[in-house]
C-alpha positions as CSV (number, residue, x, y, z in Angstrom):
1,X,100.3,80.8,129.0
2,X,101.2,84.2,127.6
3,X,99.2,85.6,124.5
4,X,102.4,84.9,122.2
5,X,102.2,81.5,123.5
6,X,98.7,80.7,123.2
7,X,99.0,82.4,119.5
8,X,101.6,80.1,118.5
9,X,99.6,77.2,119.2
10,X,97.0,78.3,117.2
11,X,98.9,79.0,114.4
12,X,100.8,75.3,114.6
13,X,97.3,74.1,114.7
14,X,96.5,76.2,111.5
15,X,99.3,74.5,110.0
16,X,98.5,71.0,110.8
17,X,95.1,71.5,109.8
18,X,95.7,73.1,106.6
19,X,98.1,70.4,105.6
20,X,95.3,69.0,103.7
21,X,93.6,72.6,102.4
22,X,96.6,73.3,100.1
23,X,95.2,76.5,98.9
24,X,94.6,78.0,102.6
25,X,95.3,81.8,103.2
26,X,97.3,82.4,105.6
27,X,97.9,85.8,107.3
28,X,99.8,88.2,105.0
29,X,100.1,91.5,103.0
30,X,97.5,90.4,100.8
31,X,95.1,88.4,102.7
32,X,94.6,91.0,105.9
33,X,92.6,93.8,104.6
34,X,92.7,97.1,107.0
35,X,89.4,98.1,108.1
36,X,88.6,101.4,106.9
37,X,92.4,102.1,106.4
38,X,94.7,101.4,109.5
39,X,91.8,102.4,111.9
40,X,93.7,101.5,115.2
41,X,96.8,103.6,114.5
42,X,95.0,106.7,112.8
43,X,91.5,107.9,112.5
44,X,89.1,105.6,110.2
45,X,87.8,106.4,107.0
46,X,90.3,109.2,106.4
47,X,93.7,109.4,104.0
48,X,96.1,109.1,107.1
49,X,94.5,105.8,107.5
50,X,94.1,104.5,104.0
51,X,97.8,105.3,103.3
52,X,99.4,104.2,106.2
53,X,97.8,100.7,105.2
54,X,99.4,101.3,101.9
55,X,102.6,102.4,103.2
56,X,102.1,99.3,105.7
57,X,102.1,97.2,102.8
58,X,97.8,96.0,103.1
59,X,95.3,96.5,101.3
60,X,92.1,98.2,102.6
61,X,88.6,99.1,102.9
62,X,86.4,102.5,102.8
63,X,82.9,103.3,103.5
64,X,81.4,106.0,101.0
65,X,78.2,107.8,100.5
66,X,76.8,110.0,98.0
67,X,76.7,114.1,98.9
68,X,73.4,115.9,97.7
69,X,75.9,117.6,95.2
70,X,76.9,114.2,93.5
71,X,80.1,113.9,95.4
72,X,81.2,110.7,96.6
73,X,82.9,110.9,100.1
74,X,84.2,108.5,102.7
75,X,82.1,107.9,105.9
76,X,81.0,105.5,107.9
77,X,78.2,106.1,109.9
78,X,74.4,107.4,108.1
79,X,75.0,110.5,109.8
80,X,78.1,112.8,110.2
81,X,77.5,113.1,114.2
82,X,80.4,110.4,115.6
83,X,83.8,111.7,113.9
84,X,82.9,115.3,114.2
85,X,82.8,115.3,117.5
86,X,79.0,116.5,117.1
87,X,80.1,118.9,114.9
88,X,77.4,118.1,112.1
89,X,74.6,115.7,113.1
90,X,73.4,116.2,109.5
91,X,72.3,112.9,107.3
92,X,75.3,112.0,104.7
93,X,73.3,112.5,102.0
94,X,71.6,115.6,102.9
95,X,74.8,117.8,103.1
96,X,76.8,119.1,100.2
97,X,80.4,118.4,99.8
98,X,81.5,121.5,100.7
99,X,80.3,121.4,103.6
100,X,81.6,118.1,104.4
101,X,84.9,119.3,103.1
102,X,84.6,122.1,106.3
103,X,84.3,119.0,109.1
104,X,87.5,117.5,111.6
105,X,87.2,113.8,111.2
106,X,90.7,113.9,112.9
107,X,90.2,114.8,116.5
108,X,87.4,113.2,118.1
109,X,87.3,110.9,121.0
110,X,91.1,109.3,121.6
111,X,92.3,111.3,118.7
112,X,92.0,114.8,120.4
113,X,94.9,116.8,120.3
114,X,96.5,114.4,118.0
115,X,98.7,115.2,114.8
116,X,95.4,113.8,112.9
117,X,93.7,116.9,113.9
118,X,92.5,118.8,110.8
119,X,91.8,116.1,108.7
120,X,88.7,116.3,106.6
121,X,86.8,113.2,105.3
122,X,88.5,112.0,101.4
123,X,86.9,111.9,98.4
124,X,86.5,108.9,96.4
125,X,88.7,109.7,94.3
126,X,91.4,111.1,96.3
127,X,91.1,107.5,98.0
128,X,91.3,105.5,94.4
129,X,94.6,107.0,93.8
130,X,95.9,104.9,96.1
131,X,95.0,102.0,94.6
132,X,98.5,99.7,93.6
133,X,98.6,96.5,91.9
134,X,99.0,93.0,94.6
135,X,96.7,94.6,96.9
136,X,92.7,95.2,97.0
137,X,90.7,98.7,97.9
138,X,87.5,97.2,99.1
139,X,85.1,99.9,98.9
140,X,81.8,99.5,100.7
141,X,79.1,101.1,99.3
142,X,77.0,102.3,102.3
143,X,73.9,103.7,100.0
144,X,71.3,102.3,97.9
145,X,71.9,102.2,94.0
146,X,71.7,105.9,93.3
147,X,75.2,106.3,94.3
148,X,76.4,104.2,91.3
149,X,76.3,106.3,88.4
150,X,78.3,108.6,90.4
151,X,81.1,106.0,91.6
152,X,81.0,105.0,88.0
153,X,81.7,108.6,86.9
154,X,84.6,108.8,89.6
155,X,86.2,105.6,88.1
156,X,85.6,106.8,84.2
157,X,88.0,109.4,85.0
158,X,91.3,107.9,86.9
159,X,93.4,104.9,86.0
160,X,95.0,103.4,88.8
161,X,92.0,101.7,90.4
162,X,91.6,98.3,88.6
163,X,89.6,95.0,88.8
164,X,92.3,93.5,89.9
165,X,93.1,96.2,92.7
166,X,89.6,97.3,93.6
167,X,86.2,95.7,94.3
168,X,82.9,96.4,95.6
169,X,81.2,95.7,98.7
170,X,77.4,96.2,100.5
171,X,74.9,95.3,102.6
172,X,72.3,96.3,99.9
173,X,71.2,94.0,97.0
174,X,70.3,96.4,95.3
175,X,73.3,98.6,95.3
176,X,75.5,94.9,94.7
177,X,72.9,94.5,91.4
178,X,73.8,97.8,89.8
179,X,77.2,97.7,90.7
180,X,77.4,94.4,88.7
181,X,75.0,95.7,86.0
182,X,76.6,98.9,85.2
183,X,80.6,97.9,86.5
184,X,80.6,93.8,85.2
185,X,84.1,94.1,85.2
186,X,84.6,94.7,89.2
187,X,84.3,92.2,91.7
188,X,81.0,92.6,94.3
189,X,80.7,91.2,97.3
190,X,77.6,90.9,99.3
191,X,78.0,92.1,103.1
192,X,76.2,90.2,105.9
193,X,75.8,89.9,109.3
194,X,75.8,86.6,111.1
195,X,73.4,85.6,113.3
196,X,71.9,82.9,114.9
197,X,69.6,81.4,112.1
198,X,72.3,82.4,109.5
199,X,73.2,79.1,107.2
200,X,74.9,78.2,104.3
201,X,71.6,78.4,102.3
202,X,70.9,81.5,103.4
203,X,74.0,82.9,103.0
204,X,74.2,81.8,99.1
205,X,70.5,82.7,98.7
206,X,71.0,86.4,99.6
207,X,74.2,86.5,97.1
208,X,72.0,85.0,94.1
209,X,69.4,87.8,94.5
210,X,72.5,90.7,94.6
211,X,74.6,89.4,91.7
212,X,77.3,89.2,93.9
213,X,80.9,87.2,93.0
214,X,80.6,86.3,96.5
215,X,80.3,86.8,100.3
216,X,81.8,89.0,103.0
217,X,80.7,87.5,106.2
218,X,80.6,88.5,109.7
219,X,82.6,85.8,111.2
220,X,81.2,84.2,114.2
221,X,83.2,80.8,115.2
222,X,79.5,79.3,115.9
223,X,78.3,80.2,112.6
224,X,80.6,80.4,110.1
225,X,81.8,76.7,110.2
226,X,84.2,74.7,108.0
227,X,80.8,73.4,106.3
228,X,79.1,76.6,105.7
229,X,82.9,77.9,103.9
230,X,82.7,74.9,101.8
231,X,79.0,75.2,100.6
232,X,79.6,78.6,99.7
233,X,82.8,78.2,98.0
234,X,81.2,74.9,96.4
235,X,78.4,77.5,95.1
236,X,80.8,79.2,92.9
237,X,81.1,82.0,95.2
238,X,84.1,83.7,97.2
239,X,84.1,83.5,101.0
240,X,85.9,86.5,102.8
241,X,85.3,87.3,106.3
242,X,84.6,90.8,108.5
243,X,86.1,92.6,111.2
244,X,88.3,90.1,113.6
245,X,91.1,91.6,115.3
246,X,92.0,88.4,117.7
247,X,94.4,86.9,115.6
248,X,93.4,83.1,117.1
249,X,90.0,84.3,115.4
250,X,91.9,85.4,112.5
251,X,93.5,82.0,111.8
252,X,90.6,80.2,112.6
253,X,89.0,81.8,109.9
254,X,92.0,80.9,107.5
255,X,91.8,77.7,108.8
256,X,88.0,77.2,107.8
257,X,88.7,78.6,104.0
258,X,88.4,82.5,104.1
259,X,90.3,84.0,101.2
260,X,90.3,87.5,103.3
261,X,89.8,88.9,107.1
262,X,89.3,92.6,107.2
263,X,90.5,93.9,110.1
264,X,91.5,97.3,112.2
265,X,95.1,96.0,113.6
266,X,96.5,94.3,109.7
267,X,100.2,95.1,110.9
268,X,100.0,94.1,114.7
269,X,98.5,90.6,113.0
270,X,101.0,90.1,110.8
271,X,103.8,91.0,113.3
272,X,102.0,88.4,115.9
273,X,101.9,85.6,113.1
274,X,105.2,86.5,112.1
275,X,106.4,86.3,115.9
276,X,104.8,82.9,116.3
277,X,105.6,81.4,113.2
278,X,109.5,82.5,114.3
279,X,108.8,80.6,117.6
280,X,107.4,77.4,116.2
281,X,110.5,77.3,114.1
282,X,112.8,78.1,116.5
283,X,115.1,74.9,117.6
284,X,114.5,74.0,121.2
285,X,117.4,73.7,123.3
């Protein structure tokens, strides 16, 4: 069985399955979120990736810290060490933004020698102007809640980012609570891992205590069952799901009620549902 194959009998299963969910996502523009931009077809966290999603037609998701200056900046990792090439092993928040500003995020590892190569991290606002109604920036605070005021600031003074083209997302509680406290009008989504003791309990206890509108879950087949979706969704809360680039996984996690699935391949998704939607359509001879 070939991997087309074996993705079109996923997705026919998706569609008998969903026959009674009649609100199921399905893969598409708006429910496939590129991982901090179009990560597997340009270098993560930087412009080049962010608009190539937009140009590709997704929405996305950025990582962003706070520089000792008060600039907020797009990273991923606690410390600058990874994309630089070991460049600057300096803490994100101990540096200033100029000298971020000075730093390659564009030609490490398999991006060496690429046309990326120059590319410096974005700001936040650099990356909100990007923002376009139909389609949702998720933008993952990676600090705790002293980077708020600041992202607040950023968003005081542009006006294409939007509730209802941009939202919030973190691992901390704390950073979800002020986001709701001092930006009600955004969306916030608690992030969290999945492991073995997670339940559906815990999972709608930890996005009480951070305010959050809902959940953005690590998805683990094991874990995140058709059960737990419901419970969560039954709490009042939304149900979106993080970083699955098998697109079996993908529709599994439709299948089971998530509203989103981030991921680093959106278009090569889309192009494989498309493909097997095309083939479970097609007449047979």
């Amino acid at each position: 069985m070939n991997a087309c194959t074996a993705v079109a009998i996923a997705a026919a299963a998706f569609a008998a399955a969903a026959g009674a969910r009649l609100h199921a996502a399905v893969p598409s523009f708006a429910t496939l979120i590129s991982h901090r931009g179009e990560s597997v077809d340009a270098p993560e966290n930087t412009l080049p990736a962010y608009r190539m999603a937009v140009e590709r037609g997704f929405g996305f998701e950025c990582d962003v810290y706070l520089a000792k200056d008060g600039k907020v900046f797009t990273f991923h990792d606690g410390n600058l060490a990874r994309t630089t090439g070991g460049a600057n092993t300096n803490r994100c928040g101990s540096v200033t933004w100029d000298e971020v500003s000075r730093l390659d995020v564009g030609s490490w590892g398999r991006w060496k020698g690429s046309r990326f190569a120059g590319t410096r991290p974005a700001l936040l606002e650099e990356v909100l102007d990007l923002a376009r109604d139909g389609r949702f920036i998720y933008v993952e605070v990676k600090t705790g809640p002293e980077i708020v005021p600041y992202v607040k600031e950023v968003f005081a003074k542009q006006a294409k980012a939007r509730p209802g083209n941009t939202l919030f997302i973190s691992f901390n509680k704390a950073s979800c609570r002020a986001l709701k406290s001092m930006m009600p009008e955004y969306k916030v989504y608690w992030l969290t891992s999945c492991g073995d003791g997670t339940t559906a309990e815990s999972v709608i206890a930890g996005a009480r205590e951070s305010g959050a509108d809902g959940v953005d879950c690590q998805f683990r087949r094991d874990v995140v069952t058709d059960d737990m979706v419901a419970a969560v969704r039954k709490a009042g809360l939304e149900f979106h799901v993080w970083t699955v680039d098998d697109l079996a996984d993908t529709i599994e996690a439709f299948r089971r009620g998530a509203q989103t699935v981030t991921t680093n391949c959106a278009k090569r998704q889309l192009d494989a549902w498309r493909a097997a939607e095309a083939m479970i359509s097609a007449p047979r001879p």
